[in-house]
PDBQT receptor file of N, H, CA, C and O in Angstrom, charges set to zero:
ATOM      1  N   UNK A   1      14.865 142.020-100.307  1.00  0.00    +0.000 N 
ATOM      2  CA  UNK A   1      15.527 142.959 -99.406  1.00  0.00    +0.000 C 
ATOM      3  C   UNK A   1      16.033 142.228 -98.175  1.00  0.00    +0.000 C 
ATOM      4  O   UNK A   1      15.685 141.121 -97.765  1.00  0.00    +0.000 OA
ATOM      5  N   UNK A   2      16.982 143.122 -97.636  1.00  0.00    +0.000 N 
ATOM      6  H   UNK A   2      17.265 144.022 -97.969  1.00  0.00    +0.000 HD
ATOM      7  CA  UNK A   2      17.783 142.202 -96.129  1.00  0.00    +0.000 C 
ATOM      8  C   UNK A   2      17.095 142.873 -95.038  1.00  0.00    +0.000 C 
ATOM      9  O   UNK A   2      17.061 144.088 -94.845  1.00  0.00    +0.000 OA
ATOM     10  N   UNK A   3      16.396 141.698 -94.148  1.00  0.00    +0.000 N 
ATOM     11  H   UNK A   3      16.424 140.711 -94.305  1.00  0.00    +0.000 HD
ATOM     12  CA  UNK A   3      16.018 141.872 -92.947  1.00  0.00    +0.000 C 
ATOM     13  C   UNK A   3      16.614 142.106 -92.070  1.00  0.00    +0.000 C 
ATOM     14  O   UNK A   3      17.066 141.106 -91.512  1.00  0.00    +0.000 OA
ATOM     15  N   UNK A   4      16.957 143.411 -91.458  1.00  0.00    +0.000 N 
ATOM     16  H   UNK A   4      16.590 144.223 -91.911  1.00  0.00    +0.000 HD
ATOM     17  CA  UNK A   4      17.500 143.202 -90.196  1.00  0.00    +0.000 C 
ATOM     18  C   UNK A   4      17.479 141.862 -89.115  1.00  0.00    +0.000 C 
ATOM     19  O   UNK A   4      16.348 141.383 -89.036  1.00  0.00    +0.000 OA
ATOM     20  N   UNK A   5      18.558 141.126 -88.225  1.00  0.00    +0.000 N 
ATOM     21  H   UNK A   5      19.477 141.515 -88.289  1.00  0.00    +0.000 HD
ATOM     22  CA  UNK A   5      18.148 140.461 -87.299  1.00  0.00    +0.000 C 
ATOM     23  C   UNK A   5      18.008 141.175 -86.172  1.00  0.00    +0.000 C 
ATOM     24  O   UNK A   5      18.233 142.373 -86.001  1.00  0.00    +0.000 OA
ATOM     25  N   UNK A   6      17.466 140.038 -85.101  1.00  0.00    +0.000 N 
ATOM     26  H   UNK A   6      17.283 139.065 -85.239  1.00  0.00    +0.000 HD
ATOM     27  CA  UNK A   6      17.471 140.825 -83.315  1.00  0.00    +0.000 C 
ATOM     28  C   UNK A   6      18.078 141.403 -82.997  1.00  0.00    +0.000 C 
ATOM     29  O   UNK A   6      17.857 142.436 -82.365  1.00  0.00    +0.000 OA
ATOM     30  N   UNK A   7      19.363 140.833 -83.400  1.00  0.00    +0.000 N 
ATOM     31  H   UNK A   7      19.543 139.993 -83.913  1.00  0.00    +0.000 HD
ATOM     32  CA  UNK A   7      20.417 141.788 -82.589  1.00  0.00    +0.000 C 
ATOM     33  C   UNK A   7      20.675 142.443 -83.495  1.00  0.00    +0.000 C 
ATOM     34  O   UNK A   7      21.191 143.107 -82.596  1.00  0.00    +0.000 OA
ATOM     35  N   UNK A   8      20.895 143.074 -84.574  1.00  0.00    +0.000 N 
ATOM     36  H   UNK A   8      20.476 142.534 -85.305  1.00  0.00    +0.000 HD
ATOM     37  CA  UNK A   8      20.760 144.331 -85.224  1.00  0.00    +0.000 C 
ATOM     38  C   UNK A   8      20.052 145.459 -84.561  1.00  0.00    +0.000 C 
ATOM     39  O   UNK A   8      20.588 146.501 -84.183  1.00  0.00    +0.000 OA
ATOM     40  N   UNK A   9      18.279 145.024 -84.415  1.00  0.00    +0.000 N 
ATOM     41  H   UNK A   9      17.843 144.178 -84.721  1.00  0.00    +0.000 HD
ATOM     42  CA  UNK A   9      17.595 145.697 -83.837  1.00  0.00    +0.000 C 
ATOM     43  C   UNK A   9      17.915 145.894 -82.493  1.00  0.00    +0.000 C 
ATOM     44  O   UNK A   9      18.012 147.062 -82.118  1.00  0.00    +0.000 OA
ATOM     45  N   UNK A  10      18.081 145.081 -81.768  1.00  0.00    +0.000 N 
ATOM     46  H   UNK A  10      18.002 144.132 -82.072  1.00  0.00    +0.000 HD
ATOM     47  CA  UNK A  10      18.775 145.565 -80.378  1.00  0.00    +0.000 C 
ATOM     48  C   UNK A  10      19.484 146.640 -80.382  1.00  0.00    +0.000 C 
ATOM     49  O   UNK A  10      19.263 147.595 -79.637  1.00  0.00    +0.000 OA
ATOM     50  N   UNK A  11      20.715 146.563 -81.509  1.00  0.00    +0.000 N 
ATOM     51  H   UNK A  11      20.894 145.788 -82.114  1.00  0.00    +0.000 HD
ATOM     52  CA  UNK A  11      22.017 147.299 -81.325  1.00  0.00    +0.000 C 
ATOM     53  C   UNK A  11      21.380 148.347 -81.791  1.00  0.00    +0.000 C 
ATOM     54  O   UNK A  11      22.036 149.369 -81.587  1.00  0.00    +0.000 OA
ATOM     55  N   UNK A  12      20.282 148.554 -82.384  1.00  0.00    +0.000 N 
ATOM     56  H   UNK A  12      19.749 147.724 -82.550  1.00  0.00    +0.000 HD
ATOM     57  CA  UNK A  12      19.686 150.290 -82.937  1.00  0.00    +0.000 C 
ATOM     58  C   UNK A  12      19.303 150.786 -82.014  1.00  0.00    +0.000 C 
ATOM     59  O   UNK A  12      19.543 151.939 -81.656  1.00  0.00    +0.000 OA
ATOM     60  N   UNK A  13      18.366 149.659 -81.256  1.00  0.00    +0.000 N 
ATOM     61  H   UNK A  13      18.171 148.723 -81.547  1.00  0.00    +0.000 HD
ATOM     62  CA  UNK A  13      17.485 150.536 -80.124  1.00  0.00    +0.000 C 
ATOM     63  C   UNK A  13      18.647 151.115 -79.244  1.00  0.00    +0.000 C 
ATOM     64  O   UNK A  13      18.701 152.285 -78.866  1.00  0.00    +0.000 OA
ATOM     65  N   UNK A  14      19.788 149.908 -78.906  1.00  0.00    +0.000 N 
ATOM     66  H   UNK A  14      19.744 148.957 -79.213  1.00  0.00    +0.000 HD
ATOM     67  CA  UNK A  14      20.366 150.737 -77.431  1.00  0.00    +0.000 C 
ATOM     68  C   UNK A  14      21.388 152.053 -77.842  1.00  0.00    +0.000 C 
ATOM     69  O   UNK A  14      21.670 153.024 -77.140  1.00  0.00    +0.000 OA
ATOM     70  N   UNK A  15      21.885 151.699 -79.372  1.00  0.00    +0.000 N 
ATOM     71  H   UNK A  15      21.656 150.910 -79.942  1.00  0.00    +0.000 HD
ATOM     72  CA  UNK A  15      22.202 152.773 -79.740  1.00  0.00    +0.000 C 
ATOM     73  C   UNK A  15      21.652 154.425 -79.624  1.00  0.00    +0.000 C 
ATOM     74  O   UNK A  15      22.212 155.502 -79.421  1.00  0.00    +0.000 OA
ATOM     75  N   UNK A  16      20.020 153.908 -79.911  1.00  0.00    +0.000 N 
ATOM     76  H   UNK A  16      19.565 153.033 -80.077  1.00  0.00    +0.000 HD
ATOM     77  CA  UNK A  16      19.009 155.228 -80.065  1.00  0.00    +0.000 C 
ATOM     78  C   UNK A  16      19.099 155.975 -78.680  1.00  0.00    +0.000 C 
ATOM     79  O   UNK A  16      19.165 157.196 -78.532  1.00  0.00    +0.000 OA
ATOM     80  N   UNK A  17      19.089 155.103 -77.786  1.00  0.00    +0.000 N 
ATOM     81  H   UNK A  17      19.035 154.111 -77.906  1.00  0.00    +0.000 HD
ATOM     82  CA  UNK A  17      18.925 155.078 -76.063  1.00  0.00    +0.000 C 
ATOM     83  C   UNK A  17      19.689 156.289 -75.965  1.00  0.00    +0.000 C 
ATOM     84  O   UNK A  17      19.441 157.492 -75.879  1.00  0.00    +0.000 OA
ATOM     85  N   UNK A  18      20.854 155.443 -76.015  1.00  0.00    +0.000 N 
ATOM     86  H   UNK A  18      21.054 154.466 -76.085  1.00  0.00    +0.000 HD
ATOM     87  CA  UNK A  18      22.506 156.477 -75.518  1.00  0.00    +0.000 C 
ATOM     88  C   UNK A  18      22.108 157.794 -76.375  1.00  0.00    +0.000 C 
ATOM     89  O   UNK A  18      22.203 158.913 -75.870  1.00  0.00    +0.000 OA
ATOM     90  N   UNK A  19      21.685 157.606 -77.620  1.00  0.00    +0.000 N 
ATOM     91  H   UNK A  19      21.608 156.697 -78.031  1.00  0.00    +0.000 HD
ATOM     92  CA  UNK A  19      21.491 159.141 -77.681  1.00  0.00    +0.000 C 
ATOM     93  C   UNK A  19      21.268 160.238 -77.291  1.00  0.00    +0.000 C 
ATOM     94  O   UNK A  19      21.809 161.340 -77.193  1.00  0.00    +0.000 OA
ATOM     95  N   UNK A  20      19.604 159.320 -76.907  1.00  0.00    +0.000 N 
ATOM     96  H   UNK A  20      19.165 158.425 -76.987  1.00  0.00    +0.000 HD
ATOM     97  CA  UNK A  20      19.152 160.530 -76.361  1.00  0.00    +0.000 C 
ATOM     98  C   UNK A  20      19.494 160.697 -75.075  1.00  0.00    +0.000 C 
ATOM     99  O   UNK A  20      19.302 161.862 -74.725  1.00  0.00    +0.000 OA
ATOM    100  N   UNK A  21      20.033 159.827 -74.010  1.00  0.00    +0.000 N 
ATOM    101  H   UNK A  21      20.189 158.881 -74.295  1.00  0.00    +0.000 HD
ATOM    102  CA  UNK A  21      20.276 159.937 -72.577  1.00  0.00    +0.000 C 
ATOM    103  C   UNK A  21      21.787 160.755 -72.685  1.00  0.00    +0.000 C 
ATOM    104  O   UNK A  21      22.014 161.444 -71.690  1.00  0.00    +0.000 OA
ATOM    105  N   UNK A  22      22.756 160.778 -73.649  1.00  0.00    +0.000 N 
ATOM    106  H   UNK A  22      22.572 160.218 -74.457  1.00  0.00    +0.000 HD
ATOM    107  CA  UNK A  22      23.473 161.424 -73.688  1.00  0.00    +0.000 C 
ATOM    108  C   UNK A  22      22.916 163.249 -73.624  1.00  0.00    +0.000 C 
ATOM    109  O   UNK A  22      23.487 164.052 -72.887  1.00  0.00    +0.000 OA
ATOM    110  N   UNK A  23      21.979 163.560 -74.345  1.00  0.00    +0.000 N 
ATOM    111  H   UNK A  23      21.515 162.908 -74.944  1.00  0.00    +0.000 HD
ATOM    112  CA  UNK A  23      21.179 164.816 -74.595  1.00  0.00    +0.000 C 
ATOM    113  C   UNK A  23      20.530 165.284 -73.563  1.00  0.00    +0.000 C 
ATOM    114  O   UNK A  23      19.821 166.271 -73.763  1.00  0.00    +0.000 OA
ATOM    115  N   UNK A  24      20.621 164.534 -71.792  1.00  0.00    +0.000 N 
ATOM    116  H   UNK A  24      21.197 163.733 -71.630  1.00  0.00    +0.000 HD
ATOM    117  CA  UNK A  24      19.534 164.833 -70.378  1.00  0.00    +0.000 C 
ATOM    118  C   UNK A  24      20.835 165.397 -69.702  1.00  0.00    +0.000 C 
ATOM    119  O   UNK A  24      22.033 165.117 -69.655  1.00  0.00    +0.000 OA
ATOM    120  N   UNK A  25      19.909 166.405 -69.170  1.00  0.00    +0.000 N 
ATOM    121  H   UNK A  25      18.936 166.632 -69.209  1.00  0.00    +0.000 HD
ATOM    122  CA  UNK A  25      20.647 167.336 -68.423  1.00  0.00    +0.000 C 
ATOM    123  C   UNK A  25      21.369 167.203 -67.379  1.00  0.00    +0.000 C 
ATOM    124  O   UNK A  25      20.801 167.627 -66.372  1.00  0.00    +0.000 OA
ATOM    125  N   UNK A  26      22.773 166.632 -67.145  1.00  0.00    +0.000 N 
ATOM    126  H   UNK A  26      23.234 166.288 -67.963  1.00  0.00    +0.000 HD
ATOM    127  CA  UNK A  26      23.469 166.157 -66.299  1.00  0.00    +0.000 C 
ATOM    128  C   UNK A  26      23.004 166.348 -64.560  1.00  0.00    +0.000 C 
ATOM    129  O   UNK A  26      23.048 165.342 -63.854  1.00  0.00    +0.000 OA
ATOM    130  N   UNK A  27      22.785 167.023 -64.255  1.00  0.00    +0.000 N 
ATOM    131  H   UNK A  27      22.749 167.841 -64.829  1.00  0.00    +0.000 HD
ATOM    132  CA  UNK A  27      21.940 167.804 -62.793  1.00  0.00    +0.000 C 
ATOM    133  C   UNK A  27      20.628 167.394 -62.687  1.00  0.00    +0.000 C 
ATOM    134  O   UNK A  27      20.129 167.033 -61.621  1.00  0.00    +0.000 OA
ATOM    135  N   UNK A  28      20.089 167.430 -63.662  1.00  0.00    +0.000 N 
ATOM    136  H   UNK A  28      20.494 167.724 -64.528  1.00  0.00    +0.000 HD
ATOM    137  CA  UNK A  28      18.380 166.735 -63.916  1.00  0.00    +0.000 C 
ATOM    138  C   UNK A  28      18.583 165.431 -63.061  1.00  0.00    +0.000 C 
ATOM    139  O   UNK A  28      18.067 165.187 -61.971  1.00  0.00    +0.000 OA
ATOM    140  N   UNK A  29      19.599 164.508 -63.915  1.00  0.00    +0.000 N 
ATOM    141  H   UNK A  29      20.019 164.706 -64.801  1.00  0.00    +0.000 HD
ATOM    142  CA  UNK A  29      19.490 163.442 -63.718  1.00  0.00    +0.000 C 
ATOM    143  C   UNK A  29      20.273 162.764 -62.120  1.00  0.00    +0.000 C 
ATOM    144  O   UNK A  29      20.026 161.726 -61.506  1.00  0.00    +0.000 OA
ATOM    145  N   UNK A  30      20.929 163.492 -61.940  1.00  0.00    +0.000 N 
ATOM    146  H   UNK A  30      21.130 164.335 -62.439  1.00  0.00    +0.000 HD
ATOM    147  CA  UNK A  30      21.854 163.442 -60.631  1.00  0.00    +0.000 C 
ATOM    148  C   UNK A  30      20.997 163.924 -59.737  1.00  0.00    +0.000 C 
ATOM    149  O   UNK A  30      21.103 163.142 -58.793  1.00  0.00    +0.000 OA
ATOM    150  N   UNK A  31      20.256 164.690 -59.472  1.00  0.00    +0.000 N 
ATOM    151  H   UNK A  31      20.170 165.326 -60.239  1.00  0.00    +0.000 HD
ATOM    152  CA  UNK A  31      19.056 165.309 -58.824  1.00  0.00    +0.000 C 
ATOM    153  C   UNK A  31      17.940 164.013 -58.809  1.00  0.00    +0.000 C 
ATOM    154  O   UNK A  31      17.413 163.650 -57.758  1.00  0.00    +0.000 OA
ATOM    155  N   UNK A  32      17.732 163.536 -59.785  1.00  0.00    +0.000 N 
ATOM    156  H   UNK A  32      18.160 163.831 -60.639  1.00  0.00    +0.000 HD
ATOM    157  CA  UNK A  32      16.765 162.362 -60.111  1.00  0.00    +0.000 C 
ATOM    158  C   UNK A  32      17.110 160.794 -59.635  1.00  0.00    +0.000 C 
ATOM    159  O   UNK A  32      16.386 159.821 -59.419  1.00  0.00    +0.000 OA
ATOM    160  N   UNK A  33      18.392 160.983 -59.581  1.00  0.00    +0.000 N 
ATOM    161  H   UNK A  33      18.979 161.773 -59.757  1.00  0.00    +0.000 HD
ATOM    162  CA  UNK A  33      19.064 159.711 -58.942  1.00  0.00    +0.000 C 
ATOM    163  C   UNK A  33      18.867 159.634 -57.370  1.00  0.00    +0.000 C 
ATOM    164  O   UNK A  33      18.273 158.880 -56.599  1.00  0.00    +0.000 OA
ATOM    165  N   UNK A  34      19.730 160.890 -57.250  1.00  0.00    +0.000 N 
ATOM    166  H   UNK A  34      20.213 161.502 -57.876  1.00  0.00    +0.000 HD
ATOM    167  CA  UNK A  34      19.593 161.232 -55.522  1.00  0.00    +0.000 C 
ATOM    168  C   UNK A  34      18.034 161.267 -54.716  1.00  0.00    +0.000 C 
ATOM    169  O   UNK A  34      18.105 161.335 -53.489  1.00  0.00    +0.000 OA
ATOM    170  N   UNK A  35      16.923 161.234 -55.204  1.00  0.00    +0.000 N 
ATOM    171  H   UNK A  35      16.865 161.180 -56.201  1.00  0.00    +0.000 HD
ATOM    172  CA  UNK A  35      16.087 161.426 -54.927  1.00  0.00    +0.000 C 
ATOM    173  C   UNK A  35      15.304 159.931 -54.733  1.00  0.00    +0.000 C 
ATOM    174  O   UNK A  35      14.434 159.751 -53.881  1.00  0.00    +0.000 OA
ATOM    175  N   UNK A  36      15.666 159.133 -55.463  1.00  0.00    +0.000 N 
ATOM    176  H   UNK A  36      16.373 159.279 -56.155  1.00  0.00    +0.000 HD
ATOM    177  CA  UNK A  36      15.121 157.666 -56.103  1.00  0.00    +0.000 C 
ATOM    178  C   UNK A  36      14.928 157.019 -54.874  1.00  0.00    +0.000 C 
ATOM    179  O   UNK A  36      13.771 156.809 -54.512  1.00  0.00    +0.000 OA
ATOM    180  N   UNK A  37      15.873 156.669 -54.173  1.00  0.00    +0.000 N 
ATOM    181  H   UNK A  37      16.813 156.839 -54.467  1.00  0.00    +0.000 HD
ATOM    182  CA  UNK A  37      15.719 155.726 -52.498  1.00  0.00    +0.000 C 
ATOM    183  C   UNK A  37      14.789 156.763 -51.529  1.00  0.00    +0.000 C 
ATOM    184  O   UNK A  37      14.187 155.998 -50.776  1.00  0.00    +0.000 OA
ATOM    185  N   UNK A  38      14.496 157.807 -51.286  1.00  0.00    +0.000 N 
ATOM    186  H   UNK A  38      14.986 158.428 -51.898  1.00  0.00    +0.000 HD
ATOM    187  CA  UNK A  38      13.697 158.091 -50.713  1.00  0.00    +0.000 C 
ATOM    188  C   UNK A  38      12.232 158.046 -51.605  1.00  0.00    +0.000 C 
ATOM    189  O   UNK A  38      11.346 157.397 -51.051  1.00  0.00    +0.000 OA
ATOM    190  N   UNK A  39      11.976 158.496 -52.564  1.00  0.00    +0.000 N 
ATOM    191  H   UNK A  39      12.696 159.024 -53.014  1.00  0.00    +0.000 HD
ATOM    192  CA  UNK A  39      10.913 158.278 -53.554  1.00  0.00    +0.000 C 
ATOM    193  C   UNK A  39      10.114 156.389 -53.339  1.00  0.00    +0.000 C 
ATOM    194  O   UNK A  39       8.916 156.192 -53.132  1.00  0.00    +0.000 OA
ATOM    195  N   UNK A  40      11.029 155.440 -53.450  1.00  0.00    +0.000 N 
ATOM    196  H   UNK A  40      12.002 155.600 -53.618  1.00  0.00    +0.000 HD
ATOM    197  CA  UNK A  40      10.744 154.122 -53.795  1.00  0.00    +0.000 C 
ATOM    198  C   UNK A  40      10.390 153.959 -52.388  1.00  0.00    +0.000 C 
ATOM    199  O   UNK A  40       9.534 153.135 -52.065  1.00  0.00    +0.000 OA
ATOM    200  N   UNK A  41      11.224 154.973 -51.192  1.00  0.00    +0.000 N 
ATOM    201  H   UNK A  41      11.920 155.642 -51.455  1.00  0.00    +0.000 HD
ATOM    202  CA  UNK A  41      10.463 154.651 -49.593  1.00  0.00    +0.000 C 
ATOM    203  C   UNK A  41       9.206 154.555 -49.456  1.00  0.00    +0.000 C 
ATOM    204  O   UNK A  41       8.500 153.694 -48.932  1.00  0.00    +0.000 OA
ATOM    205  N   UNK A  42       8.887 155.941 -50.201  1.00  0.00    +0.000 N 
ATOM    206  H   UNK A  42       9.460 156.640 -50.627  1.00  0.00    +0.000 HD
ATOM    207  CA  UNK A  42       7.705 156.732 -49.907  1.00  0.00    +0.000 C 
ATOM    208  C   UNK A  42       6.238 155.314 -50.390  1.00  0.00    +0.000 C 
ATOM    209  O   UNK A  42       5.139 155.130 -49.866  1.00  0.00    +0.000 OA
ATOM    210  N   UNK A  43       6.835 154.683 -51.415  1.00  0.00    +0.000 N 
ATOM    211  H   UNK A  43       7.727 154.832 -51.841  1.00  0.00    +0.000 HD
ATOM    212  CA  UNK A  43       5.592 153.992 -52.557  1.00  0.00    +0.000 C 
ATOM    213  C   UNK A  43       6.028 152.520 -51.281  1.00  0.00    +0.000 C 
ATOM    214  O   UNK A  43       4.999 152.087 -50.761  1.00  0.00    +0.000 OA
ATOM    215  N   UNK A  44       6.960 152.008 -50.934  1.00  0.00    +0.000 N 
ATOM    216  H   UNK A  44       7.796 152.359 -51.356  1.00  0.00    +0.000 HD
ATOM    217  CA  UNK A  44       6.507 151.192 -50.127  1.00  0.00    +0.000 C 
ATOM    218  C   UNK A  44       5.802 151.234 -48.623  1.00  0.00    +0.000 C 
ATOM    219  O   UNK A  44       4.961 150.485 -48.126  1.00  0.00    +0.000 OA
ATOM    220  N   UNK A  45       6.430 152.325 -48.133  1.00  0.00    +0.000 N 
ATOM    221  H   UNK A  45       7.113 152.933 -48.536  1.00  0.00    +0.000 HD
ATOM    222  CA  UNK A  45       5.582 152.714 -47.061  1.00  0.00    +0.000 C 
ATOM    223  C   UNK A  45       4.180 153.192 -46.835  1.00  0.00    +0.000 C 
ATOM    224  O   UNK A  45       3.614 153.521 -45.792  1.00  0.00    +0.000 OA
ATOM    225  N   UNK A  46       3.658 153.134 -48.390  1.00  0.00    +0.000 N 
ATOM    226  H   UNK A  46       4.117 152.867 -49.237  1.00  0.00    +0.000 HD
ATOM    227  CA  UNK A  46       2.204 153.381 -48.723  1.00  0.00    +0.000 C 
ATOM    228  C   UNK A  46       1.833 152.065 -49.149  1.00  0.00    +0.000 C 
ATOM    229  O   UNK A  46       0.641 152.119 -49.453  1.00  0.00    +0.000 OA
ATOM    230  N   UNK A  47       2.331 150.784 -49.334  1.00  0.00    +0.000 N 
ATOM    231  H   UNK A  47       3.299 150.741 -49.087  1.00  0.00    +0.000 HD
ATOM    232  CA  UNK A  47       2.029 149.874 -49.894  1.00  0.00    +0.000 C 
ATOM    233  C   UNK A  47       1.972 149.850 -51.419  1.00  0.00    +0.000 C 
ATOM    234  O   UNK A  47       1.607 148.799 -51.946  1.00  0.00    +0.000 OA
ATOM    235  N   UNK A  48       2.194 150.572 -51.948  1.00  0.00    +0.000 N 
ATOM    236  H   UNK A  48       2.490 151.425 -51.520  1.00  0.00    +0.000 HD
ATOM    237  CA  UNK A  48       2.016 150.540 -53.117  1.00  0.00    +0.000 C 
ATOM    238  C   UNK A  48       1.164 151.570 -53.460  1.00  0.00    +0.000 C 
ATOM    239  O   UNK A  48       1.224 151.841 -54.659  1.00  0.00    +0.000 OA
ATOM    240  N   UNK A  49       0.079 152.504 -52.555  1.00  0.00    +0.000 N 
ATOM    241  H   UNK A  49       0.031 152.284 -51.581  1.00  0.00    +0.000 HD
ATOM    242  CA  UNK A  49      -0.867 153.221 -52.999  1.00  0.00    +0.000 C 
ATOM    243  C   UNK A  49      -0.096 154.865 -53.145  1.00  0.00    +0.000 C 
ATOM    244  O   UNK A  49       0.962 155.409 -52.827  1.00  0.00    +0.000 OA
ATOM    245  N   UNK A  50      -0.980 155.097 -53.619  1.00  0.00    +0.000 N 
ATOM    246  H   UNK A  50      -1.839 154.656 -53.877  1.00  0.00    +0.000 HD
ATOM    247  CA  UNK A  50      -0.863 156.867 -53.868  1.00  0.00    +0.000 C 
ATOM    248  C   UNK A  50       0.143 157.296 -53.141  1.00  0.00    +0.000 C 
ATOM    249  O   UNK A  50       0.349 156.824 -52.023  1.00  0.00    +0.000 OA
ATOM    250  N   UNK A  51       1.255 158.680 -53.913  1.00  0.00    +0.000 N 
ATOM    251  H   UNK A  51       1.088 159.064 -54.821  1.00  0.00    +0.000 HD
ATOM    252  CA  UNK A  51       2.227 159.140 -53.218  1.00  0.00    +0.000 C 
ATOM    253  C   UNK A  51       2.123 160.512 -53.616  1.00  0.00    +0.000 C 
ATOM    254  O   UNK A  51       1.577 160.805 -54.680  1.00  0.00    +0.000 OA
ATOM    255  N   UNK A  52       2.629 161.422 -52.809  1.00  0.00    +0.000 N 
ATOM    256  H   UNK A  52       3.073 161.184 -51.945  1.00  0.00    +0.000 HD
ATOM    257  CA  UNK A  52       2.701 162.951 -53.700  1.00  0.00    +0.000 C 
ATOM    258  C   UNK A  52       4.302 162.820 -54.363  1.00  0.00    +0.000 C 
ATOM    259  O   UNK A  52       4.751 163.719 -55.074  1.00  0.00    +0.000 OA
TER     260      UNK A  52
């Protein structure tokens, strides 16, 4: 039988990716973006510890 190579498998996984990121709720994720630089504030201004 034929083994897939790496980059075969690569090209499935990122294929699989886009799938499903095509399928996230446009606003979810724009909401989730916008939020990210204050979020990553929050975890350095704690050092790294606990955040709500």
């Amino acid at each position: 039988t034929h083994q897939p190579t790496g980059s075969q498998h690569q090209a499935a996984l990122i294929n699989s990716i886009m799938k499903q990121a095509r399928k996230l709720d446009r606003a979810l994720v724009a909401k989730a973006c916008s939020s990210f630089r204050s979020r990553i504030q929050h975890v350095i201004d704690a050092e790294g510890g606990w955040i709500k």
